[in-house]
C-alpha positions as CSV (number, residue, x, y, z in Angstrom):
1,X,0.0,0.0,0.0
2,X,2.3,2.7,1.1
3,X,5.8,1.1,1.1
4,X,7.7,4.0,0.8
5,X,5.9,7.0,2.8
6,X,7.6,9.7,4.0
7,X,6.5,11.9,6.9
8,X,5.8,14.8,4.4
9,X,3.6,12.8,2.2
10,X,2.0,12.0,5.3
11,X,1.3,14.8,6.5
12,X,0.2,16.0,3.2
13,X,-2.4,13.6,3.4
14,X,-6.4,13.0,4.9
15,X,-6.1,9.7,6.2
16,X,-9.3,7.7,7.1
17,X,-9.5,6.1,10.2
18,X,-9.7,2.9,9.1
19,X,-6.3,3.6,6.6
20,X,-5.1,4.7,9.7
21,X,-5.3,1.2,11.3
22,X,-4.1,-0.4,8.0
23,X,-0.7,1.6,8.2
24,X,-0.4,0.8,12.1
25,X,-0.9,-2.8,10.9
26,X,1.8,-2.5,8.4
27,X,4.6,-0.5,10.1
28,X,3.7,-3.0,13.7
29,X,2.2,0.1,15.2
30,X,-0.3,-0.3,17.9
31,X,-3.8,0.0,15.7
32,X,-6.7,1.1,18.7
33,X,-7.3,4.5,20.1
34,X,-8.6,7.7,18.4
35,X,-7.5,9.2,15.2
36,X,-5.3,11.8,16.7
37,X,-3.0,8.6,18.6
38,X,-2.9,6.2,15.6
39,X,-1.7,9.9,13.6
40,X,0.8,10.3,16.2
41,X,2.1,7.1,16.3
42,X,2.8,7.0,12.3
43,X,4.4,10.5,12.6
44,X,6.8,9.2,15.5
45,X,7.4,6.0,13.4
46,X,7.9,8.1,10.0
47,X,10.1,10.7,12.0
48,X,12.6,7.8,12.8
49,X,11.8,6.5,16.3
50,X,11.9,2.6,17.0
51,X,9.0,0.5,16.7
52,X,9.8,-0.8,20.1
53,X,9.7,2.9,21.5
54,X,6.0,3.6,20.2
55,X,3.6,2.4,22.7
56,X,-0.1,2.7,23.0
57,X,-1.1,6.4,25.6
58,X,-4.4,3.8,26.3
59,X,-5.0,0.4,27.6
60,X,-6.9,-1.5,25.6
61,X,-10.0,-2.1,27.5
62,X,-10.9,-6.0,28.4
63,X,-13.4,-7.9,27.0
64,X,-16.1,-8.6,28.8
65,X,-19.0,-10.5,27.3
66,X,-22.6,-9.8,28.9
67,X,-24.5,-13.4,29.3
68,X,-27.9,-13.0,28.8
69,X,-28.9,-13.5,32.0
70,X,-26.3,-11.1,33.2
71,X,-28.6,-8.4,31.6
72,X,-31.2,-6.0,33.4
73,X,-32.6,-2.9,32.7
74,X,-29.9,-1.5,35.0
75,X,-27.1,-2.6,32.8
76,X,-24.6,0.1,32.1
77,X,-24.4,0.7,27.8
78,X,-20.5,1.9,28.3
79,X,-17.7,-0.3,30.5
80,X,-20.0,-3.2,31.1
81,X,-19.5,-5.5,28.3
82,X,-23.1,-4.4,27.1
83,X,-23.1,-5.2,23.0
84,X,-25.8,-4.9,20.8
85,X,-25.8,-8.5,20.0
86,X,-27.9,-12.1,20.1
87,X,-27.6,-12.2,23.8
88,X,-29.1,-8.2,23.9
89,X,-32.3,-9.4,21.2
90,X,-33.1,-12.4,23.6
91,X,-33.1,-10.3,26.6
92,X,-35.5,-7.2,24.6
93,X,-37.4,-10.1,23.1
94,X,-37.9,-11.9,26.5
95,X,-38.6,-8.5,28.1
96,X,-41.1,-6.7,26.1
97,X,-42.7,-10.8,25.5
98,X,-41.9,-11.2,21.4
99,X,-40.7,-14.0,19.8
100,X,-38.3,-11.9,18.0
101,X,-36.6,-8.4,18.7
102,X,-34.6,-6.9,15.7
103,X,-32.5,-3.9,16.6
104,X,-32.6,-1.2,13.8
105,X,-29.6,1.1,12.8
């Protein structure tokens, strides 16, 4: 893809997120955190620091994974593990009493 970037073409470029993550992927950068992070850690990789001296400024949060049962109408969206998944349609279906709950974008 870009084999041979320099930091100026870099920097002279708009760079997607998710072309952000590809070019942390490549270069063995860490690929989470916001756009502004995975920027930075290009730049400091295309200015000339060592790989091994790039490290993430966040902890990758743990996954958790919400059992059905583990799930209440008290259940925190954000930190919990909460996903908008098979386990959250059976508890919505069970709850409002459907025999099938589709959740809509």
């Amino acid at each position: 893809m870009h084999q041979q970037l320099t930091l100026a073409q870099f920097n002279a470029h708009y760079f997607y997120k998710t072309e952000l993550v590809s070019l942390c992927k490549q270069y063995g950068l860490p690929a989470y955190g916001t756009k502004a992070e995975l920027n930075q850690y290009i730049r400091l990789y295309l200015f000339g620091e060592p790989i091994t001296h790039i490290k993430s400024t966040r902890k990758r949060p743990p996954h958790k994974k919400l059992a059905t049962g583990q799930l209440s109408l008290k259940t925190k969206i954000v930190g919990s593990g909460f996903k908008f998944n098979n386990e959250a349609r059976e508890f919505f279906a069970n709850y409002f009493g459907v025999a099938h709950f589709s959740l809509k974008k």
